[in-house]
C-alpha positions as CSV (number, residue, x, y, z in Angstrom):
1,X,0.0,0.0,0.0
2,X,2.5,2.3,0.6
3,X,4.8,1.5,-2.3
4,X,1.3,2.0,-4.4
5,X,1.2,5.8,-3.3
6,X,4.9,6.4,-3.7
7,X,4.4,5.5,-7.4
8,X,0.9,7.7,-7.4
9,X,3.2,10.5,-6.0
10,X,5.8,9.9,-8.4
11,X,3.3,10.0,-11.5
12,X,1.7,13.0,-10.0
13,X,5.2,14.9,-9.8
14,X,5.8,13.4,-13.8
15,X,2.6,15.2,-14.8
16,X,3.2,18.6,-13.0
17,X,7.0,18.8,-14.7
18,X,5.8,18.0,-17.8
19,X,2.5,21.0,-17.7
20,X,5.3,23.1,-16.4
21,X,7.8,22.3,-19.5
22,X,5.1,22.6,-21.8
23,X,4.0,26.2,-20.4
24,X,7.5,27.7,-20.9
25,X,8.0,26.4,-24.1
26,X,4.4,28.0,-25.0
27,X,5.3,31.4,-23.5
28,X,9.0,31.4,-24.8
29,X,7.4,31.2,-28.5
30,X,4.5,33.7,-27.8
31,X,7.0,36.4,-26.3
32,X,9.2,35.7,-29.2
33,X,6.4,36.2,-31.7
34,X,4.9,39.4,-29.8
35,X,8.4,41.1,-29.3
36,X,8.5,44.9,-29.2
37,X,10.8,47.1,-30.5
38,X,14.5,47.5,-29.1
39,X,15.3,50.3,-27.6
40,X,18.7,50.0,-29.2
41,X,19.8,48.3,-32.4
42,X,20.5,44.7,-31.9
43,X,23.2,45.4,-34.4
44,X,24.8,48.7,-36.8
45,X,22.4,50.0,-39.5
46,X,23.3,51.4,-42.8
47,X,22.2,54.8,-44.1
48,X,20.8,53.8,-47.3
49,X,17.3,53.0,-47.8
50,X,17.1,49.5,-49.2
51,X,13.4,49.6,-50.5
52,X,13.8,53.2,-52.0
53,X,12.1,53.6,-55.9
54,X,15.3,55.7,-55.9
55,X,17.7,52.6,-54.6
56,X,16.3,50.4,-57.0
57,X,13.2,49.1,-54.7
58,X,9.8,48.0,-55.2
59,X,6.4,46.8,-54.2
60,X,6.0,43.4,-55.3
61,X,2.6,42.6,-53.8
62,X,0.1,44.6,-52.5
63,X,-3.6,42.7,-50.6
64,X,-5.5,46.1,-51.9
65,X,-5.2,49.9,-52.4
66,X,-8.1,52.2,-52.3
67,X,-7.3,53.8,-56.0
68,X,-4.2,55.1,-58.0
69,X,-4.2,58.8,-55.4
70,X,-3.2,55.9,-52.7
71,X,-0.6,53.4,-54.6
72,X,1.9,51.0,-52.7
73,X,4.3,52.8,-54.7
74,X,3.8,55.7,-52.6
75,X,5.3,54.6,-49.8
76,X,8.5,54.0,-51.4
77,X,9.0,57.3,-53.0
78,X,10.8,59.4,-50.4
79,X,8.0,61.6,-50.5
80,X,6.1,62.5,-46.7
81,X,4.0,65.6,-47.9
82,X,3.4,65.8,-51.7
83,X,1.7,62.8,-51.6
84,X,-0.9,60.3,-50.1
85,X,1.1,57.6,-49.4
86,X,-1.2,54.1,-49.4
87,X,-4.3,53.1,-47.9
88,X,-6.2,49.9,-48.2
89,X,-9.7,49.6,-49.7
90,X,-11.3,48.7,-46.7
91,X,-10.7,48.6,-42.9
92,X,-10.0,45.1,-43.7
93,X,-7.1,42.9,-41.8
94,X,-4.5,41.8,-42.3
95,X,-3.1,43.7,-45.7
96,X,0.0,42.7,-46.6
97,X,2.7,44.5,-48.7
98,X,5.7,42.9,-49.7
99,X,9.1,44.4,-50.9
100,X,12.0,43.8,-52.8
101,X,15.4,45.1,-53.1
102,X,17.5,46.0,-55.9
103,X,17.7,43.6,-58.6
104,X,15.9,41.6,-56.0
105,X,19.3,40.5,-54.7
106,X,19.3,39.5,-50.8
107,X,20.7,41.8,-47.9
108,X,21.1,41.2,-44.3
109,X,18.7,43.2,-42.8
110,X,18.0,44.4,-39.0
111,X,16.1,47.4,-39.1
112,X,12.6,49.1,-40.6
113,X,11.1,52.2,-40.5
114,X,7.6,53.3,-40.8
115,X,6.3,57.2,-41.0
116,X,2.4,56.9,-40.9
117,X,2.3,60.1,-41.7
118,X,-0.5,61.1,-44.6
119,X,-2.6,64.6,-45.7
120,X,-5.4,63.4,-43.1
121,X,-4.0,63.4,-40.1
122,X,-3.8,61.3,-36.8
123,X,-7.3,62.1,-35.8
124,X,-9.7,60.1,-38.1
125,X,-7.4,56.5,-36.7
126,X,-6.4,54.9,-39.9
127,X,-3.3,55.2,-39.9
128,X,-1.2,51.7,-39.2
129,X,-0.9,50.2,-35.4
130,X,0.0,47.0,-35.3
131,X,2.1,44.7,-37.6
132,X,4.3,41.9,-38.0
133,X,7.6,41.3,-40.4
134,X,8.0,38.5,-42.0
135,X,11.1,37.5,-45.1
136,X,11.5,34.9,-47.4
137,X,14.1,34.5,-50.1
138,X,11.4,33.2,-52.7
139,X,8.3,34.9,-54.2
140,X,5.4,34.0,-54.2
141,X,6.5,31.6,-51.2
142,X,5.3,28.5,-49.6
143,X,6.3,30.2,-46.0
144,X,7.9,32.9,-44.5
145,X,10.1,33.5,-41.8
146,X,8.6,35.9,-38.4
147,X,11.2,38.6,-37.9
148,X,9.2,40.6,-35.5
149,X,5.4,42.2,-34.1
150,X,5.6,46.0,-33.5
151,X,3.3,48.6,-33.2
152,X,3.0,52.0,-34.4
153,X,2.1,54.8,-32.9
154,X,-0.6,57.2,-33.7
155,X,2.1,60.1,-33.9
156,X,3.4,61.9,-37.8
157,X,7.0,61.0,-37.9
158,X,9.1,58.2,-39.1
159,X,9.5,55.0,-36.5
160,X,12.2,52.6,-36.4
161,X,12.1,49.1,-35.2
162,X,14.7,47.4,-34.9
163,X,15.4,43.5,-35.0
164,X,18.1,40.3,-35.0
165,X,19.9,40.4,-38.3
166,X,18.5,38.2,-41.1
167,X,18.7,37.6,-44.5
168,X,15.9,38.3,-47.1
169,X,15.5,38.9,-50.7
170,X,11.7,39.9,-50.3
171,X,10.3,41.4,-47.0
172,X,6.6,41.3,-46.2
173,X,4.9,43.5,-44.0
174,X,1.2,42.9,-42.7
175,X,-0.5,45.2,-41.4
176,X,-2.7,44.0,-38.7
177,X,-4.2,46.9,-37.3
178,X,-5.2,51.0,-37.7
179,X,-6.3,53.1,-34.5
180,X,-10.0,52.5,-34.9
181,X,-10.8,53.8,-38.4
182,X,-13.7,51.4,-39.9
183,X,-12.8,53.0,-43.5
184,X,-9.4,51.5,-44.4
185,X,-6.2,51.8,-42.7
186,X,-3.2,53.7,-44.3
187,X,0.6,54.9,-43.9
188,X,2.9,57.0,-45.6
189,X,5.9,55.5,-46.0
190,X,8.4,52.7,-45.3
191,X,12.4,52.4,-45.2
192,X,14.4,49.1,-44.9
193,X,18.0,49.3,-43.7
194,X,20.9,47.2,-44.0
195,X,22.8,45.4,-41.0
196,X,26.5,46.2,-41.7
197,X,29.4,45.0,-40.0
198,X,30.9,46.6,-37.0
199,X,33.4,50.1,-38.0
200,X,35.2,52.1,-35.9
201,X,33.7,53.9,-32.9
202,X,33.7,57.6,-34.6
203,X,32.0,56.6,-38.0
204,X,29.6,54.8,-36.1
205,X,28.6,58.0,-34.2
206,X,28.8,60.0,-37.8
207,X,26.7,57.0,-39.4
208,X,24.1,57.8,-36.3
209,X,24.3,61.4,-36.2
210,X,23.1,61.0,-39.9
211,X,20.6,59.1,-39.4
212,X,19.4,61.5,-36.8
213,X,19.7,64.2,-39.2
214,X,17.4,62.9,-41.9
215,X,14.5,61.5,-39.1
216,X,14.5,65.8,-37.9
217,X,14.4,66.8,-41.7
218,X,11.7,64.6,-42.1
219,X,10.0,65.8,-39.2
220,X,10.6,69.6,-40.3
221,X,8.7,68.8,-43.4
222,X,6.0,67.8,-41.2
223,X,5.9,70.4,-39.1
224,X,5.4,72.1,-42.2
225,X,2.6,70.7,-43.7
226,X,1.0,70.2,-40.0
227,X,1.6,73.8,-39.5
228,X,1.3,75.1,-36.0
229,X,0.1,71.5,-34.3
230,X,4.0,70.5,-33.9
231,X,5.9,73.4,-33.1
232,X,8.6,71.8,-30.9
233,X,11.4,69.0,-31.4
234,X,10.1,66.0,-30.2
235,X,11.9,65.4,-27.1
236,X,12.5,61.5,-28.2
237,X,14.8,62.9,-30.8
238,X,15.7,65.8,-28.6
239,X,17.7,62.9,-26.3
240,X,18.9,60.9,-29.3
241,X,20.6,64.4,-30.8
242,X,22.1,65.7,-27.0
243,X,23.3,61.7,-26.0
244,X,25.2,61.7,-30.0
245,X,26.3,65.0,-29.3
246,X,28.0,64.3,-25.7
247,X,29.8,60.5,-27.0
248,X,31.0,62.5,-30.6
249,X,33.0,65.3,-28.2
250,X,33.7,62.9,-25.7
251,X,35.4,61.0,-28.4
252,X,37.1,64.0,-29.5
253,X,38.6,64.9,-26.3
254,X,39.9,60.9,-26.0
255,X,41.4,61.1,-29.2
256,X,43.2,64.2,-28.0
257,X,44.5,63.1,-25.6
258,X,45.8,59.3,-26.8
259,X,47.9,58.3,-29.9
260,X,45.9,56.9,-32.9
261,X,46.8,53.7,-32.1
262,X,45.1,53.5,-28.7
263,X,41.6,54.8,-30.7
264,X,40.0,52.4,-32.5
């Protein structure tokens, strides 16, 4: 009898462990697949916009637009505020849109950006919220590979997400979400940047400040078209420009101070 409940104890114990191993693995693949932006790049980004019309980029695939004022193409144009960027035909999810590069040639890849800026405005919600990235090195193809979920905010400036470098010759992005529209969901536009290998400490900083640069030009145009709703800096990129600013002089004052063999 009591060997009989040492082996019901033991079977009991076998059960629990194995609900418990099962519940991990479940949550370790839902937190993977529901990631959120980094605050910081998992790795270095390139300057150059990969899915650029200019670059040699293009839309590939598109689930719907509403009419030829609100093209895919749009969003790959460089243009914030001379056009309408794109907008599905109906509040209808998910919409995917898929990119290629140049030539359609593959590229390591770790970083997106998307501006959901267009002429309407925040207010009416259709611009994007939520979405996931997914890349595949074939299209159409069978499957594709979950880079990351992210979600945009409800704000008119470019927003970068960054992710683990991986390699892609098409990238698809579905939309999954606007904020609350029930007439179709829209965006303005959408940059893809290449991972690059690590470089020294200073042209990293120049490659950022850059970067930087372009995200307040954009913002200036903005501001622009907006007019007098966004009269300030945001203070996100505010941070960004005053933390660049304090490593790029502190680098200057090392290198002063050490022989150029000791800065790398």
């Amino acid at each position: 009898m009591f060997s009989h409940a040492l082996v019901e104890v033991w079977m009991r114990m076998h059960i629990v462990i194995l609900c418990v191993l099962v519940l991990i693995t479940f949550s370790s693949s839902f937190a993977q697949r529901t990631q959120q932006e980094p605050q910081l790049p998992i790795a270095f980004s390139g300057t150059v916009n990969l899915v650029a019309a200019s670059n040699g980029g293009k839309v590939v695939f598109v689930t719907s637009q509403l009419n030829e004022h609100w093209e895919a193409s749009n969003l790959i144009d460089g243009v914030v505020n001379k056009t309408n960027g794109w907008a599905s035909s109906k509040a209808t999810f998910p919409q995917d849109i898929v990119f290629a590069f140049k030539d359609e040639k593959p590229k390591l890849i770790n970083k997106i950006v998307i501006d959901p800026t267009t002429p309407d405005g925040p207010l009416p919600g259709r611009w994007i919220k939520e979405f996931e990235l997914f890349v595949s090195d074939k299209f159409p193809a069978e499957r594709w590979k979950f880079v990351m979920h992210g979600s945009v905010r409800n704000e008119p400036r470019p927003q970068a997400f960054f992710f683990t470098p991986v390699e892609a010759r098409y990238v698809l992005l579905r939309v999954l979400s606007n904020h609350g529209s029930d007439r179709f969901v829209s965006m303005g536009e959408v940059e893809i940047y290449e991972a690059i290998p690590a470089v020294g400490i200073l042209d990293q900083l120049i490659a950022r400040l850059e970067q930087l640069l372009r995200e307040l030009k954009q913002y200036r145009e903005t501001v622009a078209q907006l007019g007098p709703i966004l009269s300030e800096m945001p203070p996100e990129a505010f941070k960004k420009f005053e933390k660049l600013w304090r490593e790029l002089t502190g680098l200057q004052e090392i290198k002063g101070s050490q022989s150029p063999q000791q800065v790398k």
